[in-house]
C-alpha positions in Angstrom: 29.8 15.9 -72.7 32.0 13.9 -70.6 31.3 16.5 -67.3 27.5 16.2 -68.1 27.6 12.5 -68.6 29.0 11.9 -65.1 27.3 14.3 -63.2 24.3 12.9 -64.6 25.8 8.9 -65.0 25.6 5.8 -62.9 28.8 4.2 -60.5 30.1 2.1 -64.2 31.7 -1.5 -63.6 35.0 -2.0 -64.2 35.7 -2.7 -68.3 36.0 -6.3 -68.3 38.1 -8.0 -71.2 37.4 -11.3 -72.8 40.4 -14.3 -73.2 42.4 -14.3 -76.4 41.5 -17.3 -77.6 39.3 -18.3 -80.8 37.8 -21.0 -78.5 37.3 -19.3 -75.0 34.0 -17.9 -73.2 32.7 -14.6 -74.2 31.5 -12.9 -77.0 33.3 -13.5 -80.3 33.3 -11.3 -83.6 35.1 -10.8 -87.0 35.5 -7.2 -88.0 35.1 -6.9 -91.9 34.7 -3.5 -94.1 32.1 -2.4 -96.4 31.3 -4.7 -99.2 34.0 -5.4 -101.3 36.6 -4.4 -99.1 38.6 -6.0 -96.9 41.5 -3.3 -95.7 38.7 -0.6 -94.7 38.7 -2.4 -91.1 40.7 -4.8 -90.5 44.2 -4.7 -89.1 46.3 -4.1 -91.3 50.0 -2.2 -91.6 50.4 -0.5 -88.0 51.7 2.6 -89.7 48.9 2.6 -92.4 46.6 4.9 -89.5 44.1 5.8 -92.4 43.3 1.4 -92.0 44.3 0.6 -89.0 41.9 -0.6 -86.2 43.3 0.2 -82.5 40.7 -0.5 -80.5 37.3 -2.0 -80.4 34.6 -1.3 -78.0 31.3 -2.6 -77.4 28.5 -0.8 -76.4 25.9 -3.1 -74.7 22.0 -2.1 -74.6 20.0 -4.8 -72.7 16.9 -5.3 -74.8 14.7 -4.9 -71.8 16.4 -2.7 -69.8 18.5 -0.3 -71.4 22.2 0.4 -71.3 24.4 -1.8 -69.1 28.2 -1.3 -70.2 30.7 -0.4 -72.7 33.5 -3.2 -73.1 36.6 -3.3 -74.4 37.1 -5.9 -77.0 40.5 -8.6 -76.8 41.7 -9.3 -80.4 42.5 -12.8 -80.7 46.1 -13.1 -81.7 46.9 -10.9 -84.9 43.1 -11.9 -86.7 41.0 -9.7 -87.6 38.4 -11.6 -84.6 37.5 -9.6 -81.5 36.6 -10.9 -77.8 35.2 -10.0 -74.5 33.3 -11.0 -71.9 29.8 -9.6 -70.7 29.1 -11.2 -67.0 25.3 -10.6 -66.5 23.6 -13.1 -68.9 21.2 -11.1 -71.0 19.4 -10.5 -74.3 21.6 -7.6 -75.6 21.6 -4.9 -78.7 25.7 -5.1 -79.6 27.1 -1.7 -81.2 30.4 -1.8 -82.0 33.1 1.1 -81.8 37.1 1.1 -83.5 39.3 3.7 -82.9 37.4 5.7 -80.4 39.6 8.2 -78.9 40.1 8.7 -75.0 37.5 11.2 -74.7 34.8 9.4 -76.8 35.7 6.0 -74.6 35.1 7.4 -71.3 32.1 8.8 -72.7 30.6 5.8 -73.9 32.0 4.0 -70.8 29.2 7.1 -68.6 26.7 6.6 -70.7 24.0 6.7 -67.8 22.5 2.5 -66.8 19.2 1.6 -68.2 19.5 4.9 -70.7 18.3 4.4 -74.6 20.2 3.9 -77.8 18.1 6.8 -79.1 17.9 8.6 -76.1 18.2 12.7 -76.6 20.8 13.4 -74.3 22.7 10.6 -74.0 21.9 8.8 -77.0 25.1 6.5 -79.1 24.8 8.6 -81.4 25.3 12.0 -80.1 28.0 10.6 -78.0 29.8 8.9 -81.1 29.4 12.2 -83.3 31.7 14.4 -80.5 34.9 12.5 -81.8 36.2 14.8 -84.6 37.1 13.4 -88.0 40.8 13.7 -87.5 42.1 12.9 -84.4 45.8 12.2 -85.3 46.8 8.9 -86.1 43.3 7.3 -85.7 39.8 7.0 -88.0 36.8 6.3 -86.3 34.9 3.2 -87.6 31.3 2.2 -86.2 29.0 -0.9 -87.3 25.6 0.8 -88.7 23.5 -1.9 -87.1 23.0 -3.4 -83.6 24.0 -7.0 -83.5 21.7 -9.2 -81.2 23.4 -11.9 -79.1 21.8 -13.9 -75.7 25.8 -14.1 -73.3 26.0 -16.7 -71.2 29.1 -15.7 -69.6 30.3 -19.9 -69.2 30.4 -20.1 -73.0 31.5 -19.2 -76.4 28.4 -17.0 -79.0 29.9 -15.5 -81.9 28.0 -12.9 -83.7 30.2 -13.5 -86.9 31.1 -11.0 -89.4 30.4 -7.3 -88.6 30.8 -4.8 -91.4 32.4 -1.8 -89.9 32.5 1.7 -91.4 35.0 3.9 -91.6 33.5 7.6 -90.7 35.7 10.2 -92.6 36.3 11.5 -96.4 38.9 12.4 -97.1 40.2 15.5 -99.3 43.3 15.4 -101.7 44.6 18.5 -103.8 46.5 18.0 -106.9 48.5 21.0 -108.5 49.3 20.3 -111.6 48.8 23.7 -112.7 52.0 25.4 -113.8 53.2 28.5 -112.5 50.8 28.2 -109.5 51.5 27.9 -105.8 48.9 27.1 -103.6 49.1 28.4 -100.1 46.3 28.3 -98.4 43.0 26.1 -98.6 39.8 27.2 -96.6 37.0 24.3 -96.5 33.4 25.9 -95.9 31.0 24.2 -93.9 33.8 21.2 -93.0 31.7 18.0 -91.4 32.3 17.9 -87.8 30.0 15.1 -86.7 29.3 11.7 -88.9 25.2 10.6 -89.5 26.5 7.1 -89.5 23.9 6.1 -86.5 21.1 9.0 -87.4 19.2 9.0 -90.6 21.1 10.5 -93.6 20.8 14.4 -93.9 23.1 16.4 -92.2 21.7 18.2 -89.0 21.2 22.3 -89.8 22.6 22.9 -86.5 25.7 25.0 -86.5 27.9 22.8 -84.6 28.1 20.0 -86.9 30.0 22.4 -89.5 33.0 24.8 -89.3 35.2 26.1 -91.7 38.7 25.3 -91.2 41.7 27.0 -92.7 44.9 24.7 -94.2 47.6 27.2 -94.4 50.9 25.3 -95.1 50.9 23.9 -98.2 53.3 25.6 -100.5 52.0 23.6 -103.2 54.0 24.2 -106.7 52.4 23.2 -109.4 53.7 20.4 -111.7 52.5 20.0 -115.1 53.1 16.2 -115.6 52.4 14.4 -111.8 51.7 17.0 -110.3 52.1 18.1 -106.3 49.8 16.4 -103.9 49.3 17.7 -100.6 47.2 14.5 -99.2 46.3 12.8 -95.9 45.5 15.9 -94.3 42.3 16.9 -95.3 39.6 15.1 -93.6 35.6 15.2 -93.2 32.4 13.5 -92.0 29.9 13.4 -94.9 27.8 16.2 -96.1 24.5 15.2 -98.2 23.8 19.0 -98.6 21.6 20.2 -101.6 22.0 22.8 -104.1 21.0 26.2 -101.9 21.5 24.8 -98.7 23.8 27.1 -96.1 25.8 23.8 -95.2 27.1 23.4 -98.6 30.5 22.2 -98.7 33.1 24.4 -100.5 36.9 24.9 -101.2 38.6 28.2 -101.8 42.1 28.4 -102.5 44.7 31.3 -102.1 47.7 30.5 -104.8 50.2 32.8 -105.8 50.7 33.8 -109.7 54.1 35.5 -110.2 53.9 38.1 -107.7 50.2 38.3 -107.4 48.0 36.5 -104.9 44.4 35.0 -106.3 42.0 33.3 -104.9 39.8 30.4 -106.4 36.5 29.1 -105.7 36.0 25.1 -105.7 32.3 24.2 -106.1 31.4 20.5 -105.4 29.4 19.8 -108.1 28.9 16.3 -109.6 30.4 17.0 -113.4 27.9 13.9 -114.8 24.6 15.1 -113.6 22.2 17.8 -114.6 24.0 21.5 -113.6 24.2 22.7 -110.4 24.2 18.9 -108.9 26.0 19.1 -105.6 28.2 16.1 -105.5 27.5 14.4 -101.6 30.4 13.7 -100.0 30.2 10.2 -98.5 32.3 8.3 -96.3 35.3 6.5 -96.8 35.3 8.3 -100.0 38.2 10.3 -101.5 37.8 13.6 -103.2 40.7 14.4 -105.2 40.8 18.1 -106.5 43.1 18.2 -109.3 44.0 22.1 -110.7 45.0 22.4 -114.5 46.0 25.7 -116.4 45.5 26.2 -119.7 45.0 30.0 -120.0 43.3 30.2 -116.8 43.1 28.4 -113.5 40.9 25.1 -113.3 40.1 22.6 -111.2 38.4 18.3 -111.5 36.5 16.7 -109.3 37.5 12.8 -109.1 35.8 10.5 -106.8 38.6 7.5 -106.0 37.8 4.4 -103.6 39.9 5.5 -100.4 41.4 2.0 -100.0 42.1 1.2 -103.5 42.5 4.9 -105.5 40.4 3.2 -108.1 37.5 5.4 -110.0 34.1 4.5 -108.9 32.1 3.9 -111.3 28.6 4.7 -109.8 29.9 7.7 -109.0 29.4 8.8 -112.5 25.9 8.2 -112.5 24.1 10.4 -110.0 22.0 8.7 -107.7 19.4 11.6 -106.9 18.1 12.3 -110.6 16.2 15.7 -111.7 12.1 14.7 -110.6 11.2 14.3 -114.1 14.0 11.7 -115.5 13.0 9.6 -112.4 9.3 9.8 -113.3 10.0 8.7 -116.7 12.2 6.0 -115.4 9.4 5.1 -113.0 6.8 5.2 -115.4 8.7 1.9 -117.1 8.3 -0.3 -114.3 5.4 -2.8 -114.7 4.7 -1.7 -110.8 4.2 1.7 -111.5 0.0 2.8 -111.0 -0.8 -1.1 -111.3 -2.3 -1.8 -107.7 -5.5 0.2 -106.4 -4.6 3.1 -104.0 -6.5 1.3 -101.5 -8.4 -2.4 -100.5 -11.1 -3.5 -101.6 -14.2 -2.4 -99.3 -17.2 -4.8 -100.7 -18.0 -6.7 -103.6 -21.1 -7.5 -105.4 -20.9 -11.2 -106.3 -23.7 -11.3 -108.4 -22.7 -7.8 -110.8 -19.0 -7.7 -109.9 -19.3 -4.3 -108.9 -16.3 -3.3 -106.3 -15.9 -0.4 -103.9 -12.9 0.8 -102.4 -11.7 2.4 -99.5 -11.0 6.1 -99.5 -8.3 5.8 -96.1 -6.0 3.8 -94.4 -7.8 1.7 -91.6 -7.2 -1.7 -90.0 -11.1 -0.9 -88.6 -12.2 -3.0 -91.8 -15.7 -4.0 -92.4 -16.5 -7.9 -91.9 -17.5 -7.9 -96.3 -13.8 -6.6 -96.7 -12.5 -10.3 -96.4 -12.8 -12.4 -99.3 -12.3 -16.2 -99.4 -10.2 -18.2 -102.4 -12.4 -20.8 -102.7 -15.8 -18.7 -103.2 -13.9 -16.3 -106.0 -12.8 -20.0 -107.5 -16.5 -21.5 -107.6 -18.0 -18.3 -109.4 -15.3 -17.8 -111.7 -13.5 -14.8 -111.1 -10.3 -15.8 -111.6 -10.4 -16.6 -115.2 -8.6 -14.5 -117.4 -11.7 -12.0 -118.8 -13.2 -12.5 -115.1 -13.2 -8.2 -114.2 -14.9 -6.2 -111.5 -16.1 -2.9 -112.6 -16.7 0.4 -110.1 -19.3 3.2 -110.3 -17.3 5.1 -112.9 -17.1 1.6 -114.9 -13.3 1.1 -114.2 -12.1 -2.2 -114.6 -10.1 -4.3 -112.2 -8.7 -8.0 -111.4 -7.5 -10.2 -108.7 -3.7 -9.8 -108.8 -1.0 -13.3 -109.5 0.8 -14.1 -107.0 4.2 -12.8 -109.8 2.5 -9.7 -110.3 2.4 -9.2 -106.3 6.0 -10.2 -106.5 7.0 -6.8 -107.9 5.8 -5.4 -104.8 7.5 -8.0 -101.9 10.2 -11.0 -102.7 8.8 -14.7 -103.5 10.9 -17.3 -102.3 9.7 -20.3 -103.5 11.7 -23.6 -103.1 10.8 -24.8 -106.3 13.2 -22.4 -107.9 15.2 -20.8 -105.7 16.7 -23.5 -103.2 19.5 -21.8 -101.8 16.9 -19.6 -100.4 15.5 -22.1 -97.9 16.6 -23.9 -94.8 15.2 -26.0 -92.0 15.4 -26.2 -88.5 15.7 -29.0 -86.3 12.1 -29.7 -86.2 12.3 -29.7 -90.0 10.5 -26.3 -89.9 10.8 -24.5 -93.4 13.1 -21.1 -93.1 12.1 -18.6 -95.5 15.2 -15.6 -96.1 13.4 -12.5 -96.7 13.8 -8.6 -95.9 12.5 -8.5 -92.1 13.4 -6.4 -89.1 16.3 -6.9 -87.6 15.3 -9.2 -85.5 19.0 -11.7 -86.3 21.9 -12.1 -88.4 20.2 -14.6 -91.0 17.2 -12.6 -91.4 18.3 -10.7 -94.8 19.8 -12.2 -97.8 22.8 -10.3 -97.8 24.5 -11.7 -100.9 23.2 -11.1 -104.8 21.1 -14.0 -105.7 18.4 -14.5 -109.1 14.8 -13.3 -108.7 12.4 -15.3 -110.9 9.5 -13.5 -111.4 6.5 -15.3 -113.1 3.5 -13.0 -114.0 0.7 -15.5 -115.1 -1.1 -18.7 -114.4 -1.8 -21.8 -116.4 -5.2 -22.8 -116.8 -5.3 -24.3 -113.1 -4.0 -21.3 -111.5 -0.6 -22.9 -110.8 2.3 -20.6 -111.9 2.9 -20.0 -115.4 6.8 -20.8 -115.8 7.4 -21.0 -119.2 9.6 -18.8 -121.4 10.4 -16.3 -119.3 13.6 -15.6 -120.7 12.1 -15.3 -123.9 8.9 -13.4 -123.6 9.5 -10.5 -121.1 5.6 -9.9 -120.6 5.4 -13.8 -119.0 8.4 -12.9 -116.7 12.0 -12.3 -116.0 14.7 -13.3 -114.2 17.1 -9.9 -112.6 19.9 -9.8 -109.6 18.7 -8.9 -106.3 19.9 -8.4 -103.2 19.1 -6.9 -99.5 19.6 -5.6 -96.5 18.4 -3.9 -93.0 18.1 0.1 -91.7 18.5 1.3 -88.5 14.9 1.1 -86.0 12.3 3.2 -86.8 9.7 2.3 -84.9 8.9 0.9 -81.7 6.3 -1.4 -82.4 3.2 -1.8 -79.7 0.4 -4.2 -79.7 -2.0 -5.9 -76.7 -0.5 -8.8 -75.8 -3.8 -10.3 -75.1 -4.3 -10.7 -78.7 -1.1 -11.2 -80.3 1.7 -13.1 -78.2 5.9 -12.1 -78.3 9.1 -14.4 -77.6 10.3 -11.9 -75.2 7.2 -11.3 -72.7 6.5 -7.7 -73.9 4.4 -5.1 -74.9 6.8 -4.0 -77.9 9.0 -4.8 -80.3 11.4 -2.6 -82.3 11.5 -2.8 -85.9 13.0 -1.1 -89.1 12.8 -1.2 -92.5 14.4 -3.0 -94.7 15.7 -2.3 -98.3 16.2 -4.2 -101.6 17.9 -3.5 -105.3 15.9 -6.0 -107.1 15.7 -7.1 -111.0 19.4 -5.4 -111.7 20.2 -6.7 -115.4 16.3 -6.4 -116.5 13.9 -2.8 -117.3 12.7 -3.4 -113.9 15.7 -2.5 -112.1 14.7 -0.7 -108.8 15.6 0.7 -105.2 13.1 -1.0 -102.7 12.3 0.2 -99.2 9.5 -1.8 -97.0 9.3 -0.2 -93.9 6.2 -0.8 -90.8 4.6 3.0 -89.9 1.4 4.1 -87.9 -1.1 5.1 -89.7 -1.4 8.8 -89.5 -3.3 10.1 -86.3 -3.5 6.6 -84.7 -1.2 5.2 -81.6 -2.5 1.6 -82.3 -2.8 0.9 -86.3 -0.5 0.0 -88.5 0.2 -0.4 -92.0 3.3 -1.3 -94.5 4.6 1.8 -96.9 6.6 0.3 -100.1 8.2 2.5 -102.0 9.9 1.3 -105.2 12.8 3.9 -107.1 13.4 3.0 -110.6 17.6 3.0 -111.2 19.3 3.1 -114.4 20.4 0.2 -116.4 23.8 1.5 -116.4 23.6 2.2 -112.8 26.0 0.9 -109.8 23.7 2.0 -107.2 25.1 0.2 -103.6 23.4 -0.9 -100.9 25.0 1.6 -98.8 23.7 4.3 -100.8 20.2 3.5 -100.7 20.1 2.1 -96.7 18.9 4.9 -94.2 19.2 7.7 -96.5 16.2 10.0 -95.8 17.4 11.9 -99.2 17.2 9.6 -101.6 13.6 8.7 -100.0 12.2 11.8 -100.2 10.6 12.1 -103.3 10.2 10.9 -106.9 9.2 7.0 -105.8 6.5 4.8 -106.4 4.6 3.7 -102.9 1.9 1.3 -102.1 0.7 1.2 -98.7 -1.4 -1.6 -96.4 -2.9 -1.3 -93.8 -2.1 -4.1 -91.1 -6.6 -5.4 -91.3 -5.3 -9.2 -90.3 -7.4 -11.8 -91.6 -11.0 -13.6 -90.3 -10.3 -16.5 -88.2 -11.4 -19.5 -89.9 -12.4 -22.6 -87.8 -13.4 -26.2 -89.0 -13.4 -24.1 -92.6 -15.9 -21.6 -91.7 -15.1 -17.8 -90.5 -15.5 -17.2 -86.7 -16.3 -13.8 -87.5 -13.3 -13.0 -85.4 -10.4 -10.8 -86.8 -7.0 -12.3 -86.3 -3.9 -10.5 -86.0 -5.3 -6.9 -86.7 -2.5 -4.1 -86.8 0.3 -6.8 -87.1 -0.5 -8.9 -90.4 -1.6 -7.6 -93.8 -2.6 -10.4 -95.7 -3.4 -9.9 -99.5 -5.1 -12.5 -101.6 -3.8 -13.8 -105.0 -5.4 -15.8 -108.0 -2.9 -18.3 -107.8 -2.3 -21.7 -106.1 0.6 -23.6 -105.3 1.2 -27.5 -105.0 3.5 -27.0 -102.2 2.1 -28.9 -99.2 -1.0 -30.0 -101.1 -3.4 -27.2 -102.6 -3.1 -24.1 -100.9 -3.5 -20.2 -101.8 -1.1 -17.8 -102.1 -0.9 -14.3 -101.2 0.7 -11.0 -99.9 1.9 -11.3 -96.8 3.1 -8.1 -94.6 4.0 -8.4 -91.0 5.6 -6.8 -88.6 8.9 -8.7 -89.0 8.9 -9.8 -92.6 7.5 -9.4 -95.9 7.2 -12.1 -98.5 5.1 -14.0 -100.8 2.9 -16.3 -98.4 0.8 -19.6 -98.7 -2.6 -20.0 -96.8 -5.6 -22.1 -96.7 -8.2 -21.8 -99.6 -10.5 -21.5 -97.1 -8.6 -18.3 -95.4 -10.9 -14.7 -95.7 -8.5 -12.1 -96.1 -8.4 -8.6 -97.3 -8.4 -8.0 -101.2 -6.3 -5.4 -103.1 -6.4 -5.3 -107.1 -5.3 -4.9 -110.0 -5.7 -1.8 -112.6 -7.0 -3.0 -116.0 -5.1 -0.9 -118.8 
């Protein structure tokens, strides 16, 4: 890779370093580990190599013109804070890179100018995955995400905290099988290269596996404690299923008296239905421990690396047999509540609807609907219900029952939700794109959700806690993938920050309601509508979890596994809204293919009277507010 890189490269500039101090120009950030753990990146005990960070990198991707240079990160003092300098003032994407050997930093220092992130040949990813998982003395951490920072190479911009990930698994084996020596281990299909920047399912290619022979262990067993043969045995992760020819596997060779055996170590998850392979993730420790009693056996115990403590999710698979996930789906109030598609027209007079039967944004001028006409005819009272051709009934969705598809935050209740900016311009925390480091509600926060309204359409807030069918109140939390899609629009017709034709964008992903029956996986995520170049819509797709479950937002983030199958989806399309001047539609449709605007039967005080609504973008998704006067598209409810 290195040969190819520089034969096909660009003349790099020198690595330039950034002062070691907390207060001098450059580019500042504070490595931290996965959530809820300090020592898995941070600098810890020089001799503790499994912790240790050596050396940071930074790879920087100009957001307008590609690649421009890996850096080599100052640490300030003995913190856990990281410096350097960039000297062409830019809008950059920021990855960052511990512990990269000498062969992956030149690499990364030849990545070719003005080349892509993503790009097929020289691509970060690609050129991270060629550093093998156990390079003596030193584990290879990456940050999932690209942080965004404008350098001005005169002062200081701290990106803050970065979460860094450590790559490997690692593999102990525990003899406490008496009268057994193990001497040899052979690990099929052994991980090569780490997924940590690609999308979650191991690559079928035969490169990424091996299987590697461990031939001096001499391992005796020892009926009490037991022999450990330990730090030795290390992996990139392997989501592999049942049948698969990368399935991860352990044989051992052991010696009984004077006969040599061998024994065959499945990894299968011992809590789930049979035959569940259990995925090896990283930063994980697999600890293999062999018994005897009459025969040779083995356990499977998944241990936090750092802290050798049981994980407790672990016991509760998180890809469940299809049909225990349909029943769990089936108990959400989300699941088949919403209409496939929008609403198409509407007879005022009969209330007879008609729907779409495809995804378009091409929608038909009598496929926007106005608050204040539904309002003066009625058709938000409680028996108000639209019948189709079949004599199916439907209703305008509340704005709480929209809330089980997108998060509300609504400053009336949840405060800590909101900021301002200097032109006391209201701030709204929601999942969005990753467009900055505030732009996610990273920590667990309560989720009111209230279902109906009062008599005057406000919110009905009252007993919640106490009568389930009125509302609840559940734990939530979020957090961004990786880009997905490179988002194109004309700018004639819909106008950018950053003077261009594209933005990129991915989805982002939720565990909402935890502590309720409506505990659920959420993944909101931007995607062209099939067969088009130019229209968009937004995919939801909602996982029922297990009230007993520790699902993580690591498991759930960019894992094309888990979001396969077996999920609940609603999907958009991006039809904008009618342009509404001096309180009459212009007949104009505004912000097609970047807006999906959904109307709700409730109002809201704040600001004065206004409606409320679905509001899907192509950089956030939330609960919105508009005009009463506003004509946007209509999606409803299933009467049951």
């Amino acid at each position: 890779m290195a040969a190819t890189l520089m034969l096909g490269g660009c003349a790099q500039e020198e690595i330039i370093q950034g002062n070691n101090g907390q207060d001098a120009p450059g580019v500042h950030v504070r490595l931290a580990g996965a959530a809820g753990s300090i020592t898995r990146a941070t600098t810890v005990a020089a001799d503790d190599d499994e912790k240790s960070v050596r050396n940071v990198l930074a790879v920087l991707y100009d957001t307008h013109d590609g690649f421009y240079k890996t850096v080599e990160a100052s640490q300030v003092g003995t913190t856990n804070e990281y410096t350097f300098i960039v000297e062409k003032d830019a809008t950059y994407n920021i990855y960052l890179v511990a512990n990269a050997d000498a062969y992956l930093q030149k690499s990364l220092e030849e990545i070719p100018l003005g080349s892509k992130a993503d790009d097929e040949t020289y691509g970060l990813a690609k050129i991270v995955a060629t550093q093998a998982p156990d390079v003596p003395n030193t584990f290879l951490m990456v940050s999932k995400y690209p942080e965004k920072v404008t350098t001005r190479i005169t002062e200081k911009q701290s990106i803050g905290e970065v979460h860094m990930e450590r790559l490997a698994a690692r593999f102990d084996l525990v003899n406490k099988a008496e009268g057994i020596t193990v001497n040899k281990l052979t690990f099929t299909n052994r991980t090569l290269r780490s997924t940590v920047l690609t999308d979650n399912v191991m690559s079928a290619q035969s490169e990424w596996f091996e299987n590697r022979e461990y031939d001096d262990l001499n391992l005796e067993g020892e009926k009490e404690t037991g022999n450990t043969y330990s730090k030795k045995i290390y992996t990139y992760e392997n989501y592999s299923v049942k049948g698969d020819m990368t399935l991860p596997k352990l044989t051992i060779e052991y010696t009984e008296g004077d006969q040599t055996k061998t024994h065959e170590i499945s990894l299968i998850d011992p809590s789930a239905t049979a035959g569940t392979t259990l995925a090896i993730k990283r930063n994980h420790l697999y600890r293999i421990v062999l018994t005897k009693a009459g025969k040779l056996d083995f356990d499977v115990q998944v241990l936090d690396w750092d802290t050798d403590e049981d994980l407790a999710y672990e016991d509760i698979p998180l890809i469940l047999p299809d049909d225990e996930q349909e029943e769990l789906n089936k108990n959400l109030m989300v699941y088949d509540l919403f209409t496939e598609y929008n609403v198409k027209s509407l007879d005022t007079s009969n209330k007879v609807v008609t729907f779409y039967d495809k995804l378009t944004n091409d929608a038909d001028l009598s496929s926007y609907f106005n608050f204040n006409t539904f309002k003066k005819s009625g058709f938000f009272a409680d028996d108000a219900v639209f019948t189709d051709v079949e004599n199916n009934t439907y209703r305008i969705p509340t704005i709480g029952e929209t809330q089980l598809l997108v998060p509300l935050f609504d400053a009336e209740y949840t405060p800590e939700m909101v900021e301002y900016n200097a032109d006391n311009k209201r701030i709204i925390h929601s999942p969005r794109g990753r467009l900055n480091v505030s732009s996610v509600y990273s920590d667990w926060f309560d989720e009111r959700v209230y279902l109906k309204n009062n008599a005057d359409l406000s919110q009905n807030k009252a007993n919640i806690e106490t009568e389930n069918q009125n509302g609840f109140t559940g734990a939530s939390i979020f957090a961004n993938g990786r880009q997905t899609l490179e988002f194109r629009v004309n700018t004639t017709t819909f106008e950018f920050d950053n003077n261009g034709s594209y933005i990129s964008e991915g989805p982002a992903y939720g565990i909402r309601f935890k502590g309720t029956d409506q505990y659920a996986a959420y993944k909101w995520e931007m995607q062209l509508i099939p067969g088009s170049m130019t229209e968009y819509y937004v995919s939801i797709k909602i996982k029922a979890l297990k009230q007993d479950s520790n699902v993580t937002l690591e498991d759930i983030v960019d894992n094309r596994s888990y979001w396969s199958k077996n999920y609940i989806e609603y999907k958009f399309p991006m039809s904008g809204a009618i342009k509404v001047e001096n309180n009459k539609p212009t007949g104009n449709i505004w912000k097609k293919n970047t807006f999906a605007h959904i109307l709700c039967s409730t109002v809201t005080n704040h600001d004065g009277i206004r409606a409320t609504g679905l509001g899907l973008s192509y950089d956030y998704f939330y609960g919105m507010r508009f005009s009463l006067t506003s004509y946007v598209p209509l999606r409803l409810i299933k009467c049951k």
